[in-house]
C-alpha positions in Angstrom: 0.1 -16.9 16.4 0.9 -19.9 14.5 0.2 -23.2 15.3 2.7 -26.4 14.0 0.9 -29.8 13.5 3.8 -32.4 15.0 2.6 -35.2 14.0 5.3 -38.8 14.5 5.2 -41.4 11.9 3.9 -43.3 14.9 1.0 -41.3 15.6 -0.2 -41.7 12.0 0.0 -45.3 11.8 -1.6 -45.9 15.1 -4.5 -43.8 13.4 -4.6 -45.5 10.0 -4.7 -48.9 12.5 -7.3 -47.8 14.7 -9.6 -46.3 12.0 -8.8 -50.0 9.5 -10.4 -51.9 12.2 -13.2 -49.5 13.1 -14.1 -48.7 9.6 -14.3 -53.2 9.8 -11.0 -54.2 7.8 -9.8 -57.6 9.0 -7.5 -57.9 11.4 -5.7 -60.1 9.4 -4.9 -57.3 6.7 -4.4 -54.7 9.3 -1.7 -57.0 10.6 -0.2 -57.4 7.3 -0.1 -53.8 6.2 1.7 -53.1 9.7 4.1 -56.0 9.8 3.1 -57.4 13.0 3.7 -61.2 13.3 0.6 -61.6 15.2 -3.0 -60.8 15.0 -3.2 -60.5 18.7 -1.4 -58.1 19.0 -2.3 -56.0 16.5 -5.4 -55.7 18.5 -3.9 -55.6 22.1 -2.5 -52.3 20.8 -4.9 -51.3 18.0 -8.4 -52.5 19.1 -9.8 -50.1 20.6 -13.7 -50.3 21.2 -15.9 -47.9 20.6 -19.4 -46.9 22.1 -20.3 -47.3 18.1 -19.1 -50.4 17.9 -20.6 -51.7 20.8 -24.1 -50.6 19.6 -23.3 -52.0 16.3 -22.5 -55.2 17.5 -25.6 -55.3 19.8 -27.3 -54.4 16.5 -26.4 -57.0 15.0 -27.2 -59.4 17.7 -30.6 -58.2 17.6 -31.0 -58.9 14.2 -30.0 -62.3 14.2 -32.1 -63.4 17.3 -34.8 -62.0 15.7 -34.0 -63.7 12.5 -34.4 -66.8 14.0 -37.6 -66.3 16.1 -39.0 -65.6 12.7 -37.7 -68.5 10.9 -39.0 -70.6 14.0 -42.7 -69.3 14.1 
């Protein structure tokens, strides 16, 4: 049995636009390289979060309230 890929032009620039921002391209480039006329909506349709970037982020949250409880003591 053979199995076609069908892939839309579509499909693979919602990928490359999901996978920009995840991979933490700015939305403002992302934007450009679609042609959108808004950042907004470029992630409306595109920003999709991630249980890694949710843990990232919190990551990162940590790090900075620790950085300044050390800077403070």
């Amino acid at each position: 049995m053979v199995y076609y890929l069908s892939a839309r032009f579509h499909d693979l620039r919602h990928s490359y636009a999901v996978y920009a921002l995840q991979a933490g391209d700015d939305v403002k480039t992302v934007q450009e390289n679609l042609g959108h006329h808004a950042a907004a909506f470029t992630l409306d349709v595109y920003g999709h979060v991630t249980d890694k970037m949710k843990k990232d982020s919190a990551a990162r949250m940590d790090a900075f309230i620790k950085g300044i409880k050390s800077s403070k003591g």
